[in-house]
N, CA, C and O atoms as a CHARMM CRD file, in Angstrom:
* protein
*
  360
    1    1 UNK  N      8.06200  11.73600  43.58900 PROA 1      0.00000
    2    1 UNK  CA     7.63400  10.50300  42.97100 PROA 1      0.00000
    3    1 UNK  C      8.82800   9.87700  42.25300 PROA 1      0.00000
    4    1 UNK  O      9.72300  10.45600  41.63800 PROA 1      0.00000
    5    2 UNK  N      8.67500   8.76400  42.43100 PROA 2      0.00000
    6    2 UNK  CA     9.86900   7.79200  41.42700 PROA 2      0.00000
    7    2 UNK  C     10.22200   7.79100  39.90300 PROA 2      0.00000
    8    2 UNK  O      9.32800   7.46300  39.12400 PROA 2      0.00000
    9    3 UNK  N     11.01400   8.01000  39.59000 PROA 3      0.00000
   10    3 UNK  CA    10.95900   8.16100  38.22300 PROA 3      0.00000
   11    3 UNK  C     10.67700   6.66200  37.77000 PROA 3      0.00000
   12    3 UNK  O     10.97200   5.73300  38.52100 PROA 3      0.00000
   13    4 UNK  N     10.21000   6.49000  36.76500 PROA 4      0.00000
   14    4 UNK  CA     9.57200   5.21200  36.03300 PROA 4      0.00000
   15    4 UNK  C     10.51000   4.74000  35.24400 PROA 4      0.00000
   16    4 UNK  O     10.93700   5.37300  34.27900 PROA 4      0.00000
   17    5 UNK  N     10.94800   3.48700  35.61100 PROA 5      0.00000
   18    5 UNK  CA    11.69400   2.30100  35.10700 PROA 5      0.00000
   19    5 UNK  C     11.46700   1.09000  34.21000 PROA 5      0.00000
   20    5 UNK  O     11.20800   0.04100  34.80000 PROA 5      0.00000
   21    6 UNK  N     11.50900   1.07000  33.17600 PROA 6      0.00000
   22    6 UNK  CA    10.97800  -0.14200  32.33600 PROA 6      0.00000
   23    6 UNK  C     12.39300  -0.77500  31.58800 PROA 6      0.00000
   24    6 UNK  O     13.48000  -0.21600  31.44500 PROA 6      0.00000
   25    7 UNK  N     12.06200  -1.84300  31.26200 PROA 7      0.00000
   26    7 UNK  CA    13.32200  -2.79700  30.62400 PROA 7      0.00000
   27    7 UNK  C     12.88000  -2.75000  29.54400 PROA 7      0.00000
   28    7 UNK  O     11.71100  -2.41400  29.35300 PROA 7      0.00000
   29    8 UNK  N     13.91100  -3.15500  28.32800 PROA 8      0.00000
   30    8 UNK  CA    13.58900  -2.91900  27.34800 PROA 8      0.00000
   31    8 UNK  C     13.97900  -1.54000  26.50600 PROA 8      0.00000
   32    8 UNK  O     14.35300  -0.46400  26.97200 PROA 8      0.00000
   33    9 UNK  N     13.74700  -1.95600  24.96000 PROA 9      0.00000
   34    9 UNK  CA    13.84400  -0.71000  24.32000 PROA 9      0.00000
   35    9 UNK  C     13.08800   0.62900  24.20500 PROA 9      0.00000
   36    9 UNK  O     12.00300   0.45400  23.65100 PROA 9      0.00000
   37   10 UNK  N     13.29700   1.80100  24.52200 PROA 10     0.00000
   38   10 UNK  CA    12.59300   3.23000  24.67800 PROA 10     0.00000
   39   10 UNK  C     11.78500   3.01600  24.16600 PROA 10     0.00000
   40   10 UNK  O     11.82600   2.03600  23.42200 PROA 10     0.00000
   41   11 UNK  N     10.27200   4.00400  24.28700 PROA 11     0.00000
   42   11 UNK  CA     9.42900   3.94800  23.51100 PROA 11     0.00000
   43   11 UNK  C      9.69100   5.08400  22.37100 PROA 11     0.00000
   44   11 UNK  O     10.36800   6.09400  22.56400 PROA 11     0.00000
   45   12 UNK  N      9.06100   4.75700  21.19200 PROA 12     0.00000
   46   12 UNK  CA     9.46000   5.41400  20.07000 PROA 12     0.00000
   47   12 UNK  C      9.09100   7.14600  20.57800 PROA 12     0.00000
   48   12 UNK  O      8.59400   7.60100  21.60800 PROA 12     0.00000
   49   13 UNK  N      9.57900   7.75900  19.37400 PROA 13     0.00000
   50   13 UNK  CA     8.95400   8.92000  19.41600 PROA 13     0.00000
   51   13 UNK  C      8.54800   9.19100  17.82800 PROA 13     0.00000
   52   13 UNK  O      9.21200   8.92900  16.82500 PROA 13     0.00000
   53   14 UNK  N      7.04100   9.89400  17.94900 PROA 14     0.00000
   54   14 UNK  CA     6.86500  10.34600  16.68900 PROA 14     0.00000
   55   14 UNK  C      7.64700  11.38200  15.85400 PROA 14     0.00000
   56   14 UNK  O      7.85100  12.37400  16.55300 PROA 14     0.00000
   57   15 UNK  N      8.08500  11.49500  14.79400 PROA 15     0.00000
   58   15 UNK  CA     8.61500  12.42300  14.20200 PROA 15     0.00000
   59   15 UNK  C      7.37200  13.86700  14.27000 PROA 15     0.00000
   60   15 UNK  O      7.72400  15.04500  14.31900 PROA 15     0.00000
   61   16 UNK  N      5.92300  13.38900  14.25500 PROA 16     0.00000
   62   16 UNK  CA     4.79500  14.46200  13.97900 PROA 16     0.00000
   63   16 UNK  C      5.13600  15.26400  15.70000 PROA 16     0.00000
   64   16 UNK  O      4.84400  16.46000  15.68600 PROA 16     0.00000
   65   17 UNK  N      5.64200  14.79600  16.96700 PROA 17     0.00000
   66   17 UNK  CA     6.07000  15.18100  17.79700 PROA 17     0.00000
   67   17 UNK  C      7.24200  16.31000  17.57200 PROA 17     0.00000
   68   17 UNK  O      6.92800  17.35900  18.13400 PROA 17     0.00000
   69   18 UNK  N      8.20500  16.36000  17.06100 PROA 18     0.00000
   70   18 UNK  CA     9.41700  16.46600  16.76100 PROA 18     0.00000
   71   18 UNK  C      9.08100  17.99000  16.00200 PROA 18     0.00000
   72   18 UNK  O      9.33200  19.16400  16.27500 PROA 18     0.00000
   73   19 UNK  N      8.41100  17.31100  14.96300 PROA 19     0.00000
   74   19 UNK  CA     8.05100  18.48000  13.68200 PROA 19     0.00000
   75   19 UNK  C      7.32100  19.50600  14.47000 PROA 19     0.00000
   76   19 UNK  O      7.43300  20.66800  14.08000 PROA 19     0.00000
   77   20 UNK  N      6.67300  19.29100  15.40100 PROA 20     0.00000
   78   20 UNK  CA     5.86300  20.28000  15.46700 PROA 20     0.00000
   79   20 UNK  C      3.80100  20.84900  15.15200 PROA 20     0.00000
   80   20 UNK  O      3.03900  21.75400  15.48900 PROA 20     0.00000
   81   21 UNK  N      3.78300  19.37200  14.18100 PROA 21     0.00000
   82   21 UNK  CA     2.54300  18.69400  13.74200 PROA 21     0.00000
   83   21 UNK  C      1.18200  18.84200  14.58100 PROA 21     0.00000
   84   21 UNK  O      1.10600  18.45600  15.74800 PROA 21     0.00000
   85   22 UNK  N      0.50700  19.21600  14.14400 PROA 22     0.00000
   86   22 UNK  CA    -0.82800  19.35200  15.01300 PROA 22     0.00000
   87   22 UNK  C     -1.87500  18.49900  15.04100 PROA 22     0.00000
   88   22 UNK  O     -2.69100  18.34500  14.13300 PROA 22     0.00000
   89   23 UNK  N     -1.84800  17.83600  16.28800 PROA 23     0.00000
   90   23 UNK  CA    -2.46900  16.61600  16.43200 PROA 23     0.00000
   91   23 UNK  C     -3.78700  16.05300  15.15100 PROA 23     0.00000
   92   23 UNK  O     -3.95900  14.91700  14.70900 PROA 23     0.00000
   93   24 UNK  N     -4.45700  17.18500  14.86600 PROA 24     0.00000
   94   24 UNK  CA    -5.78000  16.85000  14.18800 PROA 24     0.00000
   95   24 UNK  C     -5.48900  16.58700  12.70100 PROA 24     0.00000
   96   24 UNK  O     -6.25700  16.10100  11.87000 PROA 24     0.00000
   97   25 UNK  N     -3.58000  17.22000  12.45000 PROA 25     0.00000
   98   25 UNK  CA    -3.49300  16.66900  11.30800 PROA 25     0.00000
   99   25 UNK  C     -3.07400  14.74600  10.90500 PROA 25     0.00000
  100   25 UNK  O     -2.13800  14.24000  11.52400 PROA 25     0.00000
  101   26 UNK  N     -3.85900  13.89700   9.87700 PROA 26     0.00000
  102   26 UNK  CA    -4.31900  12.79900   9.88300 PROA 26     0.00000
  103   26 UNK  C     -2.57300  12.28800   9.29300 PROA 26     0.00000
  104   26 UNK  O     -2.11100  12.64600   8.20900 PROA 26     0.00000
  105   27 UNK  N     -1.63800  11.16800  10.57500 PROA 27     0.00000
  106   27 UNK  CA    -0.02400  10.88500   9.82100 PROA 27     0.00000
  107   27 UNK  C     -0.55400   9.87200   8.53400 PROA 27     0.00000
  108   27 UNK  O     -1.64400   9.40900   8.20100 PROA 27     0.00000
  109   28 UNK  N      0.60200   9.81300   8.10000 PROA 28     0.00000
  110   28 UNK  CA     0.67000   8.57000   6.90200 PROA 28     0.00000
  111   28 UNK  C      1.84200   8.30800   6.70000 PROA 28     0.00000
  112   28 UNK  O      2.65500   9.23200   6.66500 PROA 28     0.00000
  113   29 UNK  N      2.24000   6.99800   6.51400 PROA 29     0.00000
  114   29 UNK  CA     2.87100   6.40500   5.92800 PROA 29     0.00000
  115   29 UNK  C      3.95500   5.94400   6.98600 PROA 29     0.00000
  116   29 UNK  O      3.91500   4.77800   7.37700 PROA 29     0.00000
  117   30 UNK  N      5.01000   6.88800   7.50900 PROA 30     0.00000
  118   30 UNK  CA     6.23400   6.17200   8.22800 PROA 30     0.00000
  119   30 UNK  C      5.75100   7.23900   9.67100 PROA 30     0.00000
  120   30 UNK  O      6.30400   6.66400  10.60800 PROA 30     0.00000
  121   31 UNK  N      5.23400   8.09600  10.07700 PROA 31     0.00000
  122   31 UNK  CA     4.35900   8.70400  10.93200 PROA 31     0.00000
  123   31 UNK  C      3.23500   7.58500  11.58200 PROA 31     0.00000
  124   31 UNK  O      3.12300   7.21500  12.75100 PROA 31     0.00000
  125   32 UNK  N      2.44300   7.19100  10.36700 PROA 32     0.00000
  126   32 UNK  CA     1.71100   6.16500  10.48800 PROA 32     0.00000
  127   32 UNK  C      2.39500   4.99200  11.74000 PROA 32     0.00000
  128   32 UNK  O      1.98500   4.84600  12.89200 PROA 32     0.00000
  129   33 UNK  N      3.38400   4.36600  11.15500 PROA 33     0.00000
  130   33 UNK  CA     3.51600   3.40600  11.57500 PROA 33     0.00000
  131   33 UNK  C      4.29300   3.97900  12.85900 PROA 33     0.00000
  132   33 UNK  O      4.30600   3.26900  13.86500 PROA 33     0.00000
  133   34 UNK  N      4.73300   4.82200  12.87300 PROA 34     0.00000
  134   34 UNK  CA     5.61400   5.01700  14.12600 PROA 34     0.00000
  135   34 UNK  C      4.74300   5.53100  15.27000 PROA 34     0.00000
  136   34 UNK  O      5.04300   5.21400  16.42100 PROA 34     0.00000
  137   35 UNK  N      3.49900   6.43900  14.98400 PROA 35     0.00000
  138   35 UNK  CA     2.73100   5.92600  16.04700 PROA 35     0.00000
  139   35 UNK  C      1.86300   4.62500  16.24300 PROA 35     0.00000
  140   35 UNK  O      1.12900   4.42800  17.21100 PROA 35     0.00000
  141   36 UNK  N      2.01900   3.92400  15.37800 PROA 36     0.00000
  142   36 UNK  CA     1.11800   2.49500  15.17100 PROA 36     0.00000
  143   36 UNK  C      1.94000   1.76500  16.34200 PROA 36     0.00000
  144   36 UNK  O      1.42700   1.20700  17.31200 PROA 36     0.00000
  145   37 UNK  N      3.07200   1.85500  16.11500 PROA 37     0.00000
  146   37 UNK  CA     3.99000   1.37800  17.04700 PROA 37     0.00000
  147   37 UNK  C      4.01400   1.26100  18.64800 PROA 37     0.00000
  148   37 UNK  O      4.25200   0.25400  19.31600 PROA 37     0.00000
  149   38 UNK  N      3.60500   2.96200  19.22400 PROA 38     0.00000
  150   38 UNK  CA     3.31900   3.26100  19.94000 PROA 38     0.00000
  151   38 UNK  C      1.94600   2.88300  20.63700 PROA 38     0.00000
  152   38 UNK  O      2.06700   2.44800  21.78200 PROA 38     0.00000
  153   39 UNK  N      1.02000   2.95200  20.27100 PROA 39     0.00000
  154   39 UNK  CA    -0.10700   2.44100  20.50700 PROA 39     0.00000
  155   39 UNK  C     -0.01100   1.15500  20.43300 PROA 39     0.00000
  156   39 UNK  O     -0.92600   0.67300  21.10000 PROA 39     0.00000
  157   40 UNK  N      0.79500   0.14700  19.84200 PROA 40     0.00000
  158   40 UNK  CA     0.68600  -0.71200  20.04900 PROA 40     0.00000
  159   40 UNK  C      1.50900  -1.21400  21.71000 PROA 40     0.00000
  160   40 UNK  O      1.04600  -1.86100  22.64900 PROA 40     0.00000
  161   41 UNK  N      2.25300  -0.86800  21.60100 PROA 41     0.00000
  162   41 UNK  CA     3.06300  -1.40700  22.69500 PROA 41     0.00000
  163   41 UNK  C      2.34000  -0.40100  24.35200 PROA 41     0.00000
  164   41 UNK  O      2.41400  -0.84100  25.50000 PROA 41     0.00000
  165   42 UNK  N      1.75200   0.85700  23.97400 PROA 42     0.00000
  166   42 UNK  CA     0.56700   0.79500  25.11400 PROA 42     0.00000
  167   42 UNK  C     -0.72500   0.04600  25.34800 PROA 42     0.00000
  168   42 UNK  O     -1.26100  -0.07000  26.45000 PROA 42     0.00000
  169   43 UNK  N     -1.16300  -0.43700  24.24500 PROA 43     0.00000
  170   43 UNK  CA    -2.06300  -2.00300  25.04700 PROA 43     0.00000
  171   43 UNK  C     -1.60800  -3.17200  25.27000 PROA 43     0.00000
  172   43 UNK  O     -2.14900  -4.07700  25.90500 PROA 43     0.00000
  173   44 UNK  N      0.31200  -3.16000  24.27000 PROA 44     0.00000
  174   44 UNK  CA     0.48300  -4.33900  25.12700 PROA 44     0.00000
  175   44 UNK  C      0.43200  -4.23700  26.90700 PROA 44     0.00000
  176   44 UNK  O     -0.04900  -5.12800  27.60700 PROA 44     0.00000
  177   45 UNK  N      1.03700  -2.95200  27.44000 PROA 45     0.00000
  178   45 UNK  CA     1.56300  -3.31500  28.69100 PROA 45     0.00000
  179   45 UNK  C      0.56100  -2.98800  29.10700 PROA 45     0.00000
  180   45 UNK  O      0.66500  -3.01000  30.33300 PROA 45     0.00000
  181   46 UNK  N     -1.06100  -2.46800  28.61800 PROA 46     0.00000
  182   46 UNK  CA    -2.23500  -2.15400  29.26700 PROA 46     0.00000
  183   46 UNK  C     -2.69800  -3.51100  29.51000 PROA 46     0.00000
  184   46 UNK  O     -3.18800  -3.83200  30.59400 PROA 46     0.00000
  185   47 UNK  N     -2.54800  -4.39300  28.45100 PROA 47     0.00000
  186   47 UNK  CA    -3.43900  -5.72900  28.69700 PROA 47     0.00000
  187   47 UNK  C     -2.35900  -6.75400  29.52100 PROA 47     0.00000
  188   47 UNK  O     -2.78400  -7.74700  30.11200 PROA 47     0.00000
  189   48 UNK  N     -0.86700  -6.39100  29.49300 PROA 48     0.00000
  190   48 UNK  CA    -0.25100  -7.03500  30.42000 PROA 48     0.00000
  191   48 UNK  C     -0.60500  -6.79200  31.63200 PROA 48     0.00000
  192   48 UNK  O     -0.96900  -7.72400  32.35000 PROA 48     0.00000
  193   49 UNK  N     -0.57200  -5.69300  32.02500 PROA 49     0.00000
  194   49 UNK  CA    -0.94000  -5.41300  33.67800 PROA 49     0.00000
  195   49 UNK  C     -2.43100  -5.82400  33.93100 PROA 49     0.00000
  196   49 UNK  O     -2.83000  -6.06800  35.07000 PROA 49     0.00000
  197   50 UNK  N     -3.05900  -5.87700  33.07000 PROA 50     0.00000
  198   50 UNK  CA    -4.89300  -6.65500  33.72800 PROA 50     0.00000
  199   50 UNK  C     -4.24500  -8.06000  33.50200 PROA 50     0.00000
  200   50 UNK  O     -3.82700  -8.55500  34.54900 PROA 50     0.00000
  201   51 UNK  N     -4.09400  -8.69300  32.56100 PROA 51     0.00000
  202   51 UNK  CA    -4.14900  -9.82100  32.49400 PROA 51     0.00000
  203   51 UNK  C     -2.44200 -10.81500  32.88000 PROA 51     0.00000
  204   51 UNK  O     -2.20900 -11.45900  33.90400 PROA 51     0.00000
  205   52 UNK  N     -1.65900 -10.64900  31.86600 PROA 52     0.00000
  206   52 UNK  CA    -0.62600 -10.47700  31.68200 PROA 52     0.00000
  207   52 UNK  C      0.10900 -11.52600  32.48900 PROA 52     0.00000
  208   52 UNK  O      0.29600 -12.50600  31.76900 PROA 52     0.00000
  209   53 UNK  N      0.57700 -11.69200  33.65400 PROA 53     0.00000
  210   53 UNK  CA     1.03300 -12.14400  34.63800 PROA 53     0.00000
  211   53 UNK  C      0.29900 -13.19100  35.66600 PROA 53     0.00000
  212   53 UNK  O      0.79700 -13.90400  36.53700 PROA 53     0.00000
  213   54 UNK  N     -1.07500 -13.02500  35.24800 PROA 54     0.00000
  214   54 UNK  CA    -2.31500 -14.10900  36.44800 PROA 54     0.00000
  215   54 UNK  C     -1.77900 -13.48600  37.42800 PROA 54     0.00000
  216   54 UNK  O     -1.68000 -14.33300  38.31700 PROA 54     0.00000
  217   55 UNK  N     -1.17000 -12.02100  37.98500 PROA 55     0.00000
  218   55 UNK  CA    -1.44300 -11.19500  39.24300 PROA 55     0.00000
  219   55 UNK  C     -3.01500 -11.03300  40.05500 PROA 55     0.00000
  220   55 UNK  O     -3.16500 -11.03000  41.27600 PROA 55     0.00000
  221   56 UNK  N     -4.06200 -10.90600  39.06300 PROA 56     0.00000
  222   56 UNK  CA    -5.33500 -11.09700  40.10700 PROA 56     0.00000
  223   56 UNK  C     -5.49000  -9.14900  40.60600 PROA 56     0.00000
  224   56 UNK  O     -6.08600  -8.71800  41.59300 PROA 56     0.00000
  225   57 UNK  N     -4.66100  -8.23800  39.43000 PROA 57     0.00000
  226   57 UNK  CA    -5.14200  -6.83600  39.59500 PROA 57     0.00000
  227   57 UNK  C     -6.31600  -6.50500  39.10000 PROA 57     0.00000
  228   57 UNK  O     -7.21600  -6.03600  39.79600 PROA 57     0.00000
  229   58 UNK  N     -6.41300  -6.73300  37.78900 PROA 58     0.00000
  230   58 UNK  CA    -7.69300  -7.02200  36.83800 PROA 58     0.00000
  231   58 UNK  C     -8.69800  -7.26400  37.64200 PROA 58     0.00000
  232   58 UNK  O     -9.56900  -6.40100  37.54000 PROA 58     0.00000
  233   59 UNK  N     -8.97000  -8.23500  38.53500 PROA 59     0.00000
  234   59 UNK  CA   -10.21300  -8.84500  38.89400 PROA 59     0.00000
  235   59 UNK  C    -10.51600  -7.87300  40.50900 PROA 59     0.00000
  236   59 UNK  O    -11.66600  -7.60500  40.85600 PROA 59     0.00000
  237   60 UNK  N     -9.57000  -7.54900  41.14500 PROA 60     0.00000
  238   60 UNK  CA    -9.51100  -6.85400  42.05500 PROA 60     0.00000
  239   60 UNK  C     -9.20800  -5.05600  42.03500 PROA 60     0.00000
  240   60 UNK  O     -8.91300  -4.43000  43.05300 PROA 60     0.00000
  241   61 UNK  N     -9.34200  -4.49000  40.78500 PROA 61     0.00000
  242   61 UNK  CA    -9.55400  -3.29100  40.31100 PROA 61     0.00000
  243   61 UNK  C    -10.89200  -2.99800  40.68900 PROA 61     0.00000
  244   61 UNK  O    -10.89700  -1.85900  41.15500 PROA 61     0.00000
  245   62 UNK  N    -12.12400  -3.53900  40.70400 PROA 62     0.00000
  246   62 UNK  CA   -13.13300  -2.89900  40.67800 PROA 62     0.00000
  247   62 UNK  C    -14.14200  -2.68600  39.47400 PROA 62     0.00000
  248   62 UNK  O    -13.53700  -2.14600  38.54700 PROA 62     0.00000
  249   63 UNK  N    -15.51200  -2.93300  39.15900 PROA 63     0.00000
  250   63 UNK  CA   -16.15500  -2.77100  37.92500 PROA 63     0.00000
  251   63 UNK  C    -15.89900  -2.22700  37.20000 PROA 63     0.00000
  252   63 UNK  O    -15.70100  -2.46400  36.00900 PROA 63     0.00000
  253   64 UNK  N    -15.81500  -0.71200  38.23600 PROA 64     0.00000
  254   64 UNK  CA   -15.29000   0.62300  37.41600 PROA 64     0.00000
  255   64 UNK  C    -14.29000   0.79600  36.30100 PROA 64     0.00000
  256   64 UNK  O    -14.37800   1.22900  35.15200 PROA 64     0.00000
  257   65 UNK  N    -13.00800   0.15700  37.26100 PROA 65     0.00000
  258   65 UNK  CA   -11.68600   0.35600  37.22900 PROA 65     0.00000
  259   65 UNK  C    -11.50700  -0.24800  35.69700 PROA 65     0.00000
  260   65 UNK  O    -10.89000   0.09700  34.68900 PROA 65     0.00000
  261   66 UNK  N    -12.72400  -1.76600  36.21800 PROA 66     0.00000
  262   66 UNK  CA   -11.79500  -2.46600  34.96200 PROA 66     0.00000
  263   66 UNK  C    -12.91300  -1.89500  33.45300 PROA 66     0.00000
  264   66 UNK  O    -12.48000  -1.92300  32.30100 PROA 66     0.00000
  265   67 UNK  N    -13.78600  -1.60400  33.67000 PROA 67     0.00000
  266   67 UNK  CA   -14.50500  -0.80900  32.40700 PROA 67     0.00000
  267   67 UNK  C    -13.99400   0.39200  31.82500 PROA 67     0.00000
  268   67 UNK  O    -14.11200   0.99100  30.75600 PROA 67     0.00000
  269   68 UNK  N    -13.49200   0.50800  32.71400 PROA 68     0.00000
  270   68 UNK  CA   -12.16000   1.89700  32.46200 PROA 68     0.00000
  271   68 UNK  C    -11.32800   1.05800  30.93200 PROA 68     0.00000
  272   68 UNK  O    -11.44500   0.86900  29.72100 PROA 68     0.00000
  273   69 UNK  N    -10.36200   0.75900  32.28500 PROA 69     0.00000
  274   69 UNK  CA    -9.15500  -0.08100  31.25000 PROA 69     0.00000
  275   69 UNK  C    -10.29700  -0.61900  30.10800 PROA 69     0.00000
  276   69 UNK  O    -10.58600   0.23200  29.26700 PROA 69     0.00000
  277   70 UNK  N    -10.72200  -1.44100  30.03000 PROA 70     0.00000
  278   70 UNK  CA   -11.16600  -2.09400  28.70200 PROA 70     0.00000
  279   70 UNK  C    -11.36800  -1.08100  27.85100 PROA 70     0.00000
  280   70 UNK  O    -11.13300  -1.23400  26.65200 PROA 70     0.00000
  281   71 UNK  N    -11.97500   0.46100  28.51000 PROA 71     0.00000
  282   71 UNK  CA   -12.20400   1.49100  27.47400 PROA 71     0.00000
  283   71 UNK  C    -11.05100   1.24600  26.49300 PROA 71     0.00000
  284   71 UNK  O    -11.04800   0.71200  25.38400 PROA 71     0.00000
  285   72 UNK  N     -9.88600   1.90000  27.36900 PROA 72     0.00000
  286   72 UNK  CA    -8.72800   2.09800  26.73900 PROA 72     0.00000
  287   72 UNK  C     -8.09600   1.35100  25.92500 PROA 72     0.00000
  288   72 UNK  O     -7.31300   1.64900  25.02400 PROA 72     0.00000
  289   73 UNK  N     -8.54200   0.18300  26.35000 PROA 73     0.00000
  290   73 UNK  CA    -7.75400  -0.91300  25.26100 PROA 73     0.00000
  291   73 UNK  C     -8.62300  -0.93100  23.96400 PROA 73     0.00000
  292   73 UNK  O     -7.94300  -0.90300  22.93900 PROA 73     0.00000
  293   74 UNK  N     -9.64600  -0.96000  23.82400 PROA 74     0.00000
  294   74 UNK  CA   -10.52000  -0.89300  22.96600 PROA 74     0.00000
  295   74 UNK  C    -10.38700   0.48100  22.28200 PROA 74     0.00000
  296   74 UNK  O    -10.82400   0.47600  21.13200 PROA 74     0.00000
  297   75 UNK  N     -9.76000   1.96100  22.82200 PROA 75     0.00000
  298   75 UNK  CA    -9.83500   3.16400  21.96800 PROA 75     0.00000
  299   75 UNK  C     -8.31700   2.90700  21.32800 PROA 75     0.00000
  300   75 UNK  O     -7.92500   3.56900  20.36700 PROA 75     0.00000
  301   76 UNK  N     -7.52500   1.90400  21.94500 PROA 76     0.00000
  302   76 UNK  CA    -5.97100   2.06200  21.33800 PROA 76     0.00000
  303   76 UNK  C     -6.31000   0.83800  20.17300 PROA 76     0.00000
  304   76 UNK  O     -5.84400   0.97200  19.04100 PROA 76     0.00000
  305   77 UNK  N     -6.99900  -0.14700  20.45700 PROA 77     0.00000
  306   77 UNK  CA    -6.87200  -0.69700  19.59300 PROA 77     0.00000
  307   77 UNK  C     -7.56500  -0.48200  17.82900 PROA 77     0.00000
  308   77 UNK  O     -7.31700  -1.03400  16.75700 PROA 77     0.00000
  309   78 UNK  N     -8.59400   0.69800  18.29500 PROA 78     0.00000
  310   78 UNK  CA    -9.31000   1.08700  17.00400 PROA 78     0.00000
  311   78 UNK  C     -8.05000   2.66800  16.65800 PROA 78     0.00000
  312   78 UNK  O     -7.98300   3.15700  15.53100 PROA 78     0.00000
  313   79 UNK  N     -7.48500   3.03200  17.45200 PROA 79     0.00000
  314   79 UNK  CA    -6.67100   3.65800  16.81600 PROA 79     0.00000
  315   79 UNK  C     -5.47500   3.24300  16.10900 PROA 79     0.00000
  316   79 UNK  O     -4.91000   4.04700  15.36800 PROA 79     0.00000
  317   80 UNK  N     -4.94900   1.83200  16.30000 PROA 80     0.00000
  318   80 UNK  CA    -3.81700   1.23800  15.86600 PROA 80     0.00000
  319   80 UNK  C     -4.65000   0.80300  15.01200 PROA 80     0.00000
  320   80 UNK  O     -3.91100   0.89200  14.03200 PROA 80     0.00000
  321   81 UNK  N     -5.97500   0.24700  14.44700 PROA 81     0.00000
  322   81 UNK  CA    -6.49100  -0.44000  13.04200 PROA 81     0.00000
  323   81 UNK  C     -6.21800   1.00400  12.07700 PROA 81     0.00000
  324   81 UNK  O     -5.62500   1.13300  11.00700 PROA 81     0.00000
  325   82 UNK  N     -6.77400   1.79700  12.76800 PROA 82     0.00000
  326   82 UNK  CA    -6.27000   3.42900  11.90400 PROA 82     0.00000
  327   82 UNK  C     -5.45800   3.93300  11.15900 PROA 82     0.00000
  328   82 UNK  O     -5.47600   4.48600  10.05900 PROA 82     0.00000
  329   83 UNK  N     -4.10100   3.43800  12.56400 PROA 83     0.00000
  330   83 UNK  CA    -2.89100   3.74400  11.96500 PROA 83     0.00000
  331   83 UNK  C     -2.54000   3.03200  10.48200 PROA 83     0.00000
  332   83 UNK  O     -2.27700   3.51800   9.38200 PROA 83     0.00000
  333   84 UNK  N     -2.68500   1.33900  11.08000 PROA 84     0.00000
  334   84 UNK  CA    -2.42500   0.71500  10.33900 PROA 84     0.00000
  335   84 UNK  C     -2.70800   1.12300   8.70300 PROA 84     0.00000
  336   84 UNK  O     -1.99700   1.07300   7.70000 PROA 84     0.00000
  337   85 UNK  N     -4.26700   1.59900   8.98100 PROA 85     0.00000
  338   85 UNK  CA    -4.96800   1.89200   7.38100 PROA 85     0.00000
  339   85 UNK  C     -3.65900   3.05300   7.09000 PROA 85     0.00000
  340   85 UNK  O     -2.75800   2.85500   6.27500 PROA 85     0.00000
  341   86 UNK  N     -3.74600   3.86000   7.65500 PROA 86     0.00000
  342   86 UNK  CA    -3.05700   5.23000   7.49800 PROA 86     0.00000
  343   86 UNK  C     -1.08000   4.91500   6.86000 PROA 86     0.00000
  344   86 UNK  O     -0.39500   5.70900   6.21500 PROA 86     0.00000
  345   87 UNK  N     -0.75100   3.76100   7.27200 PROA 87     0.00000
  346   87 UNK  CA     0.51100   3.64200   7.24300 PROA 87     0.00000
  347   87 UNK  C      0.91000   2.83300   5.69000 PROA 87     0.00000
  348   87 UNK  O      2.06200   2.52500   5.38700 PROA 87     0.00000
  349   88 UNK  N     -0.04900   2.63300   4.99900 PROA 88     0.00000
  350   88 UNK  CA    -0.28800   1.91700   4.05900 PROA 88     0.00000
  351   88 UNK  C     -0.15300   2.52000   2.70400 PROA 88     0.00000
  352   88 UNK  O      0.37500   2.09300   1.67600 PROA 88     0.00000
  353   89 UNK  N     -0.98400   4.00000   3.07800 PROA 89     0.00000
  354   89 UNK  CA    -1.29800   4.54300   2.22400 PROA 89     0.00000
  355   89 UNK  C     -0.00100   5.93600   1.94700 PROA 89     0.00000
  356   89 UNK  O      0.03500   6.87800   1.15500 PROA 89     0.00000
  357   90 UNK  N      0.98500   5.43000   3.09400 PROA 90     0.00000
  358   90 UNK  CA     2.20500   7.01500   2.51900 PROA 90     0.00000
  359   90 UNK  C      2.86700   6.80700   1.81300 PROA 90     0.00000
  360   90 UNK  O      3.63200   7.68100   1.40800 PROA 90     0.00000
């Protein structure tokens, strides 16, 4: 398989990655935002590729497909309101 090519700057990495951190523990403050970050810029390019371009993938995905995606955009986006709360408070 191809290795995956994007333009632009890397996507971040969490430091709670790094450390060693266990997912269920809740980040704050600069954790916070650095996965806030992350999640954010995965629904950007989630809602770019449905919508994004007027490509016509979105509409030709399938009911399924696209109730799928909307899941996702909708679980990243209540996790980035999260972060947000979370990044506030470190």
């Amino acid at each position: 398989m191809a290795d995956r090519i994007m333009a632009g700057r890397s996507t971040p990495q969490s430091p709670r990655r790094k450390s060693g951190a266990t997912p269920s523990s809740t980040p704050t403050g600069e954790d916070a935002r650095d996965l806030l970050e992350i999640k954010l810029a995965q629904l950007n390019s989630l809602l770019w590729c449905c919508y994004g371009d007027g490509n016509g993938w979105f509409e030709e995905a399938g009911e399924k497909h696209r109730d799928h995606m909307l899941w996702i955009a909708a679980d990243l986006a209540r996790e980035a309101e999260r972060l947000l709360g979370e990044s506030g408070r470190g």
